[in-house]
MARDOKOL-812503 format. One record per residue (C-alpha): residue number from 1; chain; z, y, x. Coordinates in steps of 0.02 Angstrom, whole numbers, plus 32768, in hexadecimal, padded with zeros to 4 digits. Each point is the difference from the previous one (the first is absolute). Layout:
<atoms>
ATOM    n  chain    c3    c2    c1
ATOM  NUM      A     Z     Y     X
...
</atoms>
This chain:
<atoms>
ATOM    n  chain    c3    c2    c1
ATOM    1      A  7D25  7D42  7782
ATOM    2      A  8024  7F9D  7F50
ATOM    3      A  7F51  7FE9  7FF4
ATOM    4      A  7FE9  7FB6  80A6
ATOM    5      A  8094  7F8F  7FE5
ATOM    6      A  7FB7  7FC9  7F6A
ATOM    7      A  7F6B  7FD7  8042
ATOM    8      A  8072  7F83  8089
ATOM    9      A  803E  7FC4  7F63
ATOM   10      A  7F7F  7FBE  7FAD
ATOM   11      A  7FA1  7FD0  80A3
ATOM   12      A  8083  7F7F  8038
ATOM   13      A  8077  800B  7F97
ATOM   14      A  80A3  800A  7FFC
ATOM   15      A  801E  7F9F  80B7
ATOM   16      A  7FBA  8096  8046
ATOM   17      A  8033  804E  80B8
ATOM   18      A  7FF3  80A4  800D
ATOM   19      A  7FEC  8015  80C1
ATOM   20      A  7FD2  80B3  802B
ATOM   21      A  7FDD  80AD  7F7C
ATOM   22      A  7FC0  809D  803F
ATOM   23      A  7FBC  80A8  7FAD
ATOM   24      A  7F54  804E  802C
ATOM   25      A  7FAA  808B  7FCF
ATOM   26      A  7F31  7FF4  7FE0
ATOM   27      A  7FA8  809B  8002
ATOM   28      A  8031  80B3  8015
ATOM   29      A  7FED  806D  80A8
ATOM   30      A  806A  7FB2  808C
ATOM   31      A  8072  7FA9  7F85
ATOM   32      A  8017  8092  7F92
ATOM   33      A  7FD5  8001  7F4A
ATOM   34      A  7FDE  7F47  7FF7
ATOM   35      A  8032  7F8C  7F8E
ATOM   36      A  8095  7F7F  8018
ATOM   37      A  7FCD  7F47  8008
ATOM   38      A  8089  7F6F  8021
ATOM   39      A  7FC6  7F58  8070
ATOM   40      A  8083  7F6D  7FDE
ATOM   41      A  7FDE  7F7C  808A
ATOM   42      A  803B  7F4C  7FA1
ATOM   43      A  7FF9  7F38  7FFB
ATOM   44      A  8028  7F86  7F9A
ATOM   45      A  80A4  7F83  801D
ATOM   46      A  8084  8017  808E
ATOM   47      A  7F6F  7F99  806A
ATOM   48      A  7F9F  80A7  8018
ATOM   49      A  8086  8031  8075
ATOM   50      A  8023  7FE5  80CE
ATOM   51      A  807B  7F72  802D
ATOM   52      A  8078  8081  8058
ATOM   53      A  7FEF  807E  7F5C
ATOM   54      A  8023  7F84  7F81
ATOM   55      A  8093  7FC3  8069
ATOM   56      A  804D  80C2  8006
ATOM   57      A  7FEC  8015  7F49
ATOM   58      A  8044  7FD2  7F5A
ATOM   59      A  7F78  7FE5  7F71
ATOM   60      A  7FAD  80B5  7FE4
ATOM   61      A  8022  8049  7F4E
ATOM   62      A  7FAC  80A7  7FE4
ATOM   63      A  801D  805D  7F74
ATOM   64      A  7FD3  80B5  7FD3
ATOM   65      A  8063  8093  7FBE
ATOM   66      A  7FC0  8096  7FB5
ATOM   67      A  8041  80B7  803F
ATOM   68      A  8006  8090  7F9D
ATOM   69      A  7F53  8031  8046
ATOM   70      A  7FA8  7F77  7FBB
ATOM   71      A  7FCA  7FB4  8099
ATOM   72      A  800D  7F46  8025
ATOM   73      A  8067  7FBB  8081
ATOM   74      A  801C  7F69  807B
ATOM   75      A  80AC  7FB0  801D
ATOM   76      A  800C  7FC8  80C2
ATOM   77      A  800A  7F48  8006
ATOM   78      A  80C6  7FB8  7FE9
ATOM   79      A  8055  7FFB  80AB
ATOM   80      A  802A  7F55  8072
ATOM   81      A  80B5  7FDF  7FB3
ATOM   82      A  8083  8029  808F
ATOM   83      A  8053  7F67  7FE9
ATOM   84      A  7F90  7F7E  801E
ATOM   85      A  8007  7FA7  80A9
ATOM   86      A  7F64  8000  8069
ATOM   87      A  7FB5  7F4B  8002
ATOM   88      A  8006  7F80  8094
ATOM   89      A  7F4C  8023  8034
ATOM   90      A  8016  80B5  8001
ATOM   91      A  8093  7FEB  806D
ATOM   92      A  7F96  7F7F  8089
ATOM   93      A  7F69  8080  7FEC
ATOM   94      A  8075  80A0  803E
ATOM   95      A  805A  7F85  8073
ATOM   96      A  7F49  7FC3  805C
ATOM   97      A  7FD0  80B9  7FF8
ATOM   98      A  80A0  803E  806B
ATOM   99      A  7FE8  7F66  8074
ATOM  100      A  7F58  8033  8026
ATOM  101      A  801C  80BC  8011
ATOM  102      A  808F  7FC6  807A
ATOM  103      A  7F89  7FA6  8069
ATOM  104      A  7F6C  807F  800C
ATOM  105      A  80A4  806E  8037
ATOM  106      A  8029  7F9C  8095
ATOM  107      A  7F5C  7FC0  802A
ATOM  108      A  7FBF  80C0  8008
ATOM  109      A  8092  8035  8064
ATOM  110      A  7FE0  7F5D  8065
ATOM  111      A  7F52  8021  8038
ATOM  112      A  8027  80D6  8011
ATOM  113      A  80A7  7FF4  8072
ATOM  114      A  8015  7F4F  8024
ATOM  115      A  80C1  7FE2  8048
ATOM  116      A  803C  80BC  7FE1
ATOM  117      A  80AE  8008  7FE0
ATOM  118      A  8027  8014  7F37
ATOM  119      A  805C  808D  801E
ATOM  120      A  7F79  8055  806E
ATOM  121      A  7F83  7FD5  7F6C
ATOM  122      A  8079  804B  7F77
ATOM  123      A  800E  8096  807D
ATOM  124      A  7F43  8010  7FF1
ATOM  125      A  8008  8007  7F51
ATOM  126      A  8074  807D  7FF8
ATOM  127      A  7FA5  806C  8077
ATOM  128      A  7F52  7FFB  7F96
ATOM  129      A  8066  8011  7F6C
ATOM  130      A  8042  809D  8046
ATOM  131      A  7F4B  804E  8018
ATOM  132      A  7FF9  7FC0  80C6
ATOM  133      A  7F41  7FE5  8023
ATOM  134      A  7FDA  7F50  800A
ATOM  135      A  7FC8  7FF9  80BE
ATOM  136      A  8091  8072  803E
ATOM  137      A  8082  7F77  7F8C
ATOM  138      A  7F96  7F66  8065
ATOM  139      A  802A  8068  80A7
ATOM  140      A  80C8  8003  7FE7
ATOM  141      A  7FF0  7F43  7FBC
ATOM  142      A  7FC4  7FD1  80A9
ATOM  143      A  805E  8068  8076
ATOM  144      A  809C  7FB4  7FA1
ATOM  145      A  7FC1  7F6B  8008
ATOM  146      A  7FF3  8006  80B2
ATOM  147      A  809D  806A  804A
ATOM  148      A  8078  7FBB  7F8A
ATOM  149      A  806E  7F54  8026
ATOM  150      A  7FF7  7F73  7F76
ATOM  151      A  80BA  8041  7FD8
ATOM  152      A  7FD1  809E  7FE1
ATOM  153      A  7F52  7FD0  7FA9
ATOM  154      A  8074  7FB9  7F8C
ATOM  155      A  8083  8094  7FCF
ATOM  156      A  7FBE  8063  7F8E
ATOM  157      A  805D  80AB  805F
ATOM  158      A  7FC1  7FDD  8098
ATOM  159      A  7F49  7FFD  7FF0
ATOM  160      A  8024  80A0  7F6A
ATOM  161      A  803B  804A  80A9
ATOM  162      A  7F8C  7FD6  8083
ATOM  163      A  7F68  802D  7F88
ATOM  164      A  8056  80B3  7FD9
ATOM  165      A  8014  801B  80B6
ATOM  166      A  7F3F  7FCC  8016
ATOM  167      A  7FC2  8076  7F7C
ATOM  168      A  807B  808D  8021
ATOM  169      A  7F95  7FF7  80BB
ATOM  170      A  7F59  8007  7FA5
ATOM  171      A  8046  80A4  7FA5
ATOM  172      A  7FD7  8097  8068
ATOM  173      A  8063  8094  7FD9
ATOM  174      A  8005  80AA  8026
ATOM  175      A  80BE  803A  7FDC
ATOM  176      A  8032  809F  7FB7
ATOM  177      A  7F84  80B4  8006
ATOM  178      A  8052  804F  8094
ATOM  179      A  7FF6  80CA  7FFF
ATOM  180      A  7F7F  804C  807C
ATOM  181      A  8041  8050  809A
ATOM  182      A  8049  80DD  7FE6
ATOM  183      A  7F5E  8062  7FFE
ATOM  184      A  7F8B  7FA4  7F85
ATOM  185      A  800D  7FAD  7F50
ATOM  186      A  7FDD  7F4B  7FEC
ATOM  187      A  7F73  7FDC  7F91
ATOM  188      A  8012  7F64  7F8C
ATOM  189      A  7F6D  7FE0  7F73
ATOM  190      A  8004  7F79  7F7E
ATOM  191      A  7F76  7FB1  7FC3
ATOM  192      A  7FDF  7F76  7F80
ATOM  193      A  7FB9  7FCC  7F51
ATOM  194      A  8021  8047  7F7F
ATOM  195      A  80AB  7FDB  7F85
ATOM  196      A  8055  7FAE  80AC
ATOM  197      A  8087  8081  7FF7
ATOM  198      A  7FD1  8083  80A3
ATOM  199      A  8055  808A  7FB3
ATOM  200      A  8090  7FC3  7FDB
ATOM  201      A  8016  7FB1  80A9
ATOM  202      A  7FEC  80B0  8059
ATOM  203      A  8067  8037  7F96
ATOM  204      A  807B  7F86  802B
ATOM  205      A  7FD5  8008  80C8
ATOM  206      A  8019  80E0  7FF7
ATOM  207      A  80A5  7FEB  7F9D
ATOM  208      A  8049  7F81  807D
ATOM  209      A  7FCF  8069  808B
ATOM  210      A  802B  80A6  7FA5
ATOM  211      A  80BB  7FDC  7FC8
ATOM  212      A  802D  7F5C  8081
ATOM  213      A  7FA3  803D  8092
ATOM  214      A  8022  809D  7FE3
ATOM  215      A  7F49  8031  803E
ATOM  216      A  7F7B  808E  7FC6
ATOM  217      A  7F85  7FA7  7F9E
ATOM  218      A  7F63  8051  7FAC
ATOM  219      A  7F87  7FB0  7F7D
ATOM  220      A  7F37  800E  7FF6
ATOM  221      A  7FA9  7FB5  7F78
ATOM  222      A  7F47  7FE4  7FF2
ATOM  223      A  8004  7F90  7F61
ATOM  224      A  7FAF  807E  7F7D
ATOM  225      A  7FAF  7F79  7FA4
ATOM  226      A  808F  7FB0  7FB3
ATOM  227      A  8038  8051  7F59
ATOM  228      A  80AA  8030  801B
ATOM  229      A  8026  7FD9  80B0
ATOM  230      A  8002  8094  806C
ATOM  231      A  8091  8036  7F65
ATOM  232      A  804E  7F4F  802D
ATOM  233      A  8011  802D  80B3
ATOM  234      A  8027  80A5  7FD4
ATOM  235      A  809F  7FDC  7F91
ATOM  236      A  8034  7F85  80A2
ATOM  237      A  7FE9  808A  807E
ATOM  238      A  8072  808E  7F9F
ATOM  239      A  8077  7F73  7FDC
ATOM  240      A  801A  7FD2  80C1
ATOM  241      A  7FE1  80D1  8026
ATOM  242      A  7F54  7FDD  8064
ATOM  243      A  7F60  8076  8015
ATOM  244      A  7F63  7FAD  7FB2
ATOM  245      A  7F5D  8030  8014
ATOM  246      A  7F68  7FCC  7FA2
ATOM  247      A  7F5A  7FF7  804D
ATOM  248      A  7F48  7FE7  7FDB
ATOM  249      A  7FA5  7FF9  8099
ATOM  250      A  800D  7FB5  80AA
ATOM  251      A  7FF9  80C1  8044
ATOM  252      A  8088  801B  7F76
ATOM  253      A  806E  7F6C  8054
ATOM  254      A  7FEB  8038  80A4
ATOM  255      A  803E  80A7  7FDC
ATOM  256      A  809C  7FBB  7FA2
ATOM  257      A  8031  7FAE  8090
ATOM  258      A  7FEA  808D  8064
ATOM  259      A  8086  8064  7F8C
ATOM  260      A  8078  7F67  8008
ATOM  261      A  801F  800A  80BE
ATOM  262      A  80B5  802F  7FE6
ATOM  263      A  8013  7F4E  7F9F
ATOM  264      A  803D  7F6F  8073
ATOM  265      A  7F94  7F83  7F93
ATOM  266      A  7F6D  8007  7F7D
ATOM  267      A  7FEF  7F7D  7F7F
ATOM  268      A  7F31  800D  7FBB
ATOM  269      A  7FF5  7FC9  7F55
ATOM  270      A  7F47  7FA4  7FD8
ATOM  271      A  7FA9  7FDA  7F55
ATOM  272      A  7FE7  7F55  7FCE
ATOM  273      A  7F6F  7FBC  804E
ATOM  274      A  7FA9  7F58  7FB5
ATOM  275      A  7FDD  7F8B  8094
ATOM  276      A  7F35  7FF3  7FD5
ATOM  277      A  7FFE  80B8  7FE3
ATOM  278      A  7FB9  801A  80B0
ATOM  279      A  7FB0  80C4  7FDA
ATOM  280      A  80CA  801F  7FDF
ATOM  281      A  8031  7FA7  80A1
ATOM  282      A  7F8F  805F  8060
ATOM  283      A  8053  809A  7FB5
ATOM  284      A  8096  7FCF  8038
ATOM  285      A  7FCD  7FEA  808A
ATOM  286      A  7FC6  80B1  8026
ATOM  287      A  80B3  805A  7FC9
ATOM  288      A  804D  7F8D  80A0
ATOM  289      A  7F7D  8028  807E
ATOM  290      A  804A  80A7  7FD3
ATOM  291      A  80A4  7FF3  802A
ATOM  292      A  800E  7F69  8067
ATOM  293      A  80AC  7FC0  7F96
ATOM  294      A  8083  7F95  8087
ATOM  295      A  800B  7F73  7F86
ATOM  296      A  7F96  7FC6  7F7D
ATOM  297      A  805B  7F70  7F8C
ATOM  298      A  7FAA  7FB8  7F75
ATOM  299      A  803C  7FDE  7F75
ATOM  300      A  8000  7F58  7FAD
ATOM  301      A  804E  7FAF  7F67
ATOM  302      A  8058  7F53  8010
ATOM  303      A  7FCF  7FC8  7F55
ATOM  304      A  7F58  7FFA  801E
ATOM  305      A  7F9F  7F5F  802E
ATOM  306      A  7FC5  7FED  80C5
ATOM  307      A  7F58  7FF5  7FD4
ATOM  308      A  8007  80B0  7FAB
ATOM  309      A  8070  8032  809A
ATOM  310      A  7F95  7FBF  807B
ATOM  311      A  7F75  8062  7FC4
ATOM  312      A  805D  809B  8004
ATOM  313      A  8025  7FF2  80A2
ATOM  314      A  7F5E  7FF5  8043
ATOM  315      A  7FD5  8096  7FAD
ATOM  316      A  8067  8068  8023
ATOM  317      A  8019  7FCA  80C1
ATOM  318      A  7F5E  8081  8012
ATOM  319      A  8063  8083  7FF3
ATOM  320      A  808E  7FC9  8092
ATOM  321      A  809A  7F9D  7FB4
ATOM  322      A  8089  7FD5  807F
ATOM  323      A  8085  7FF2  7F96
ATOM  324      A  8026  7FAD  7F4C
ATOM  325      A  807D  801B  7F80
ATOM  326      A  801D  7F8F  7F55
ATOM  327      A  8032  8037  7F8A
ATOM  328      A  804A  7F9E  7F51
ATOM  329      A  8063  7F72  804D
ATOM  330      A  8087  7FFB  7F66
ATOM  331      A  7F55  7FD0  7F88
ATOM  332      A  7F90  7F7C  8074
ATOM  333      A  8006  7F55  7FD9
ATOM  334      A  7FE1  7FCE  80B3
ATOM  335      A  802A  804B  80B8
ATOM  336      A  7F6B  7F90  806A
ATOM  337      A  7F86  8081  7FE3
ATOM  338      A  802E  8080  807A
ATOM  339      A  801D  7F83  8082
ATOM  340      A  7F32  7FED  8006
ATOM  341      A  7FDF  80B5  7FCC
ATOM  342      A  8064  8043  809B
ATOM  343      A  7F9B  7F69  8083
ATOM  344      A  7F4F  8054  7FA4
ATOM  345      A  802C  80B0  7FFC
ATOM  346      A  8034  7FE4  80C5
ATOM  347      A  8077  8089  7FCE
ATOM  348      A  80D1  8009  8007
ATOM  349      A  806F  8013  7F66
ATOM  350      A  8069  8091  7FF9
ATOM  351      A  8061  8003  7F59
ATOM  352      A  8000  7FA8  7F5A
ATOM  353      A  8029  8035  7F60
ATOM  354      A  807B  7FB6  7F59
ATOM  355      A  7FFB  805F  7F87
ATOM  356      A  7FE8  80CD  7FA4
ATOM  357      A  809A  803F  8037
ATOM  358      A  7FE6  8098  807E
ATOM  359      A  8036  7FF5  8083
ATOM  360      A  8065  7F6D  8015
ATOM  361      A  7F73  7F7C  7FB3
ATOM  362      A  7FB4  7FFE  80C6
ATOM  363      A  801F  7F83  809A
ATOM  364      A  7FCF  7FE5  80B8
ATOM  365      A  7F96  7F7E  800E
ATOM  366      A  8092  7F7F  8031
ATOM  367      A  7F7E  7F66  804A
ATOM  368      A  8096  7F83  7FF6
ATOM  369      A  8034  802F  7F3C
ATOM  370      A  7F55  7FDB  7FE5
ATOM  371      A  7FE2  7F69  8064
ATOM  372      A  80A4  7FBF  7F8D
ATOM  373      A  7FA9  804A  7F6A
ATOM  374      A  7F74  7F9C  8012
ATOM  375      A  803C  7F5D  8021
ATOM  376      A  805F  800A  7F5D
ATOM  377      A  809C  8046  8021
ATOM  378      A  8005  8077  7F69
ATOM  379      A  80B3  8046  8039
ATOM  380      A  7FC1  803F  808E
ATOM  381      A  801F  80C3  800C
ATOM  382      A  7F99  809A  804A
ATOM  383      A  8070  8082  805A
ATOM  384      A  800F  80B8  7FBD
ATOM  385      A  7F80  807B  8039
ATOM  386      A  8006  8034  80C3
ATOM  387      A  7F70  809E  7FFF
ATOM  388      A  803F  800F  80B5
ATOM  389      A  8033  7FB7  8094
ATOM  390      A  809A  7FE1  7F96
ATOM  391      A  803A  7FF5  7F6A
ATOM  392      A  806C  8099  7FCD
ATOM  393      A  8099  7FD3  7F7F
ATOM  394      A  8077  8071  7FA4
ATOM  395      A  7FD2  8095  7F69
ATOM  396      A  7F54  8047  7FFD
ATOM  397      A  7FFD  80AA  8030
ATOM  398      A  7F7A  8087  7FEB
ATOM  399      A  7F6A  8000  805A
ATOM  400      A  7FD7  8083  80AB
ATOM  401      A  7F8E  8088  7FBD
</atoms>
């Protein structure tokens, strides 16, 4: 490095601008074992640099120090002093620029939704801001647009409400698991990709209906593949006093029902399946021709994009989804996306998820709370878990055996 500044030095003098350094390394394998070589980029006089850089910078003085290694140094070019006032022209130039970012603004929103109400145009904002696919955020625009008065187009509260009452219609659910009739368990399989929490949601679904519902719940897990979580389920099921069985086979899960018949419902753990794995899918698939389980819900995680979701849908639909849980609601950033999940999956939602904590972390899919969620009204609350027709209050108790 002294050498190459040297070089600067006697090349133009002492006027010089440094205006960029960098190390490199010639020869060697792959950058290894090479030796060090230094490339100063300079000029001569202040002239050498842009209008805009000279403007943002006091005269450069470079000077070197030498560490205790030996090796050379470069001291970063001296700071823009704090205290001096940005000049007239600057001012204009950031002035014009705002003017004309203003303009592009309005004319865009101009030629997109001509007279839309502000407030119906900030309400589209905050509905793609809060993960609501484009077209489906143009749909609620309009319909407000054209059921709402121009009084209520412009209070804010008003057209909040009418477009959570629109979207809490295009929300399908499916209300609580309801218990089979005496004679026969219920058969209820999760599926999903992997890491979207499936375990600990049936764990969460058997303990509410084991100690609120007070009903006989049994456990079969196929998911062998996952280090660690048929001991995961495991640890839940002597927790909440539950059978579990572990399986291999679809001749191996029909058999395990067969021994749970005493049970009034039968949560079936699945291993994560990646949504382009379609050899695993088709697995799957095999272990519920089977058994023929009442309910299959998938699985899905709120954090994830719709793009990501949308493809997971479609793959797993192969294997007969009719209802959906999310899962993660206290970590997503936005609530739009399983407005368009549920309208592609052409399935109902039956309970979300907000958090670790077994068993309480669980909801029904409330479409209203979520209509309100998604329209930005962050206060908005899910109601405690209702496994049943009803919710049960008071002290758990132990489970029937």
């Amino acid at each position: 490095m002294a050498e190459a500044l040297e070089q600067v030095k006697r090349t133009f003098g002492r006027d010089a601008v440094i205006l960029n350094t960098r190390t490199l390394t010639k020869g060697g394998l792959f950058g290894l074992g090479g030796n060090p070589r230094v490339e100063i980029t300079a000029a001569q006089g202040e002239t050498a640099l842009p209008s805009m850089a000279r403007r943002g910078m006091v005269p450069v003085q470079s000077k070197r120090t030498q560490p205790a290694d030996g090796a050379a140094t470069m001291m970063s070019p001296v700071a823009p002093r704090a205290d001096r006032p940005p000049s007239d022209a600057l001012v204009s130039e950031i002035g014009a620029m705002k003017s004309l970012v203003q303009d592009l603004v309005r004319d865009t929103r101009s030629a997109r939704w001509g007279d839309t109400p502000g407030e119906l145009y900030d309400t589209y904002r905050r509905l793609v801001g809060n993960a609501v696919a484009e077209e489906i955020a143009q749909q609620l625009v309009e319909r407000g647009r054209s059921e709402l008065t121009p009084a209520q187009l412009a209070d804010p509260k008003a057209v909040r409400a009418h477009l959570a009452a629109v979207i809490e219609s295009m929300l399908p659910t499916a209300g609580p698991i309801r218990v089979a009739p005496a004679g026969r368990p219920k058969l209820i399989a999760l599926i999903g990709p992997t890491g979207v929490g499936k375990t600990t949601t049936i764990a969460k679904l058997a303990a509410n209906f084991c100690l609120r519902e007070q009903r006989k719940v049994g456990l079969i897990t196929i998911d062998t593949y996952r280090i660690a979580a048929v001991e995961q389920l495991r640890t839940y099921a002597q927790i909440i006093d539950v059978p579990l069985e572990v399986v291999m086979t679809p001749g191996e899960l029909r058999d395990a029902v067969d021994r749970s018949a005493d049970r009034d419902i039968v949560f079936i753990d699945t291993a994560g399946r990646s949504q382009r794995d379609s050899v695993k899918t088709g697995e799957l698939k095999k272990y519920f021709e089977a058994v023929r389980p009442d309910e299959i819900h998938l699985v899905l995680s709120s954090t994830c994009s719709e793009a990501v979701l949308a493809q997971t849908i479609h793959k797993f639909r192969e294997v007969g989804v009719d209802r959906i849980i999310f899962t993660k609601l206290d970590e997503a950033i936005g609530f739009g996306v399983m407005l368009s999940c549920l309208q592609k999956a052409q399935a109902r939602l039956s309970y979300v998820t907000t958090g670790q904590d077994v068993p309480d972390d669980i909801r029904v899919g409330d479409g209203k709370a979520i209509a309100r969620l998604i329209v930005g009204e962050r206060s908005s609350r899910l109601e405690p878990c209702a496994t049943a027709v009803s919710a049960v209050t008071g002290v758990p108790r132990p489970c029937r055996q």
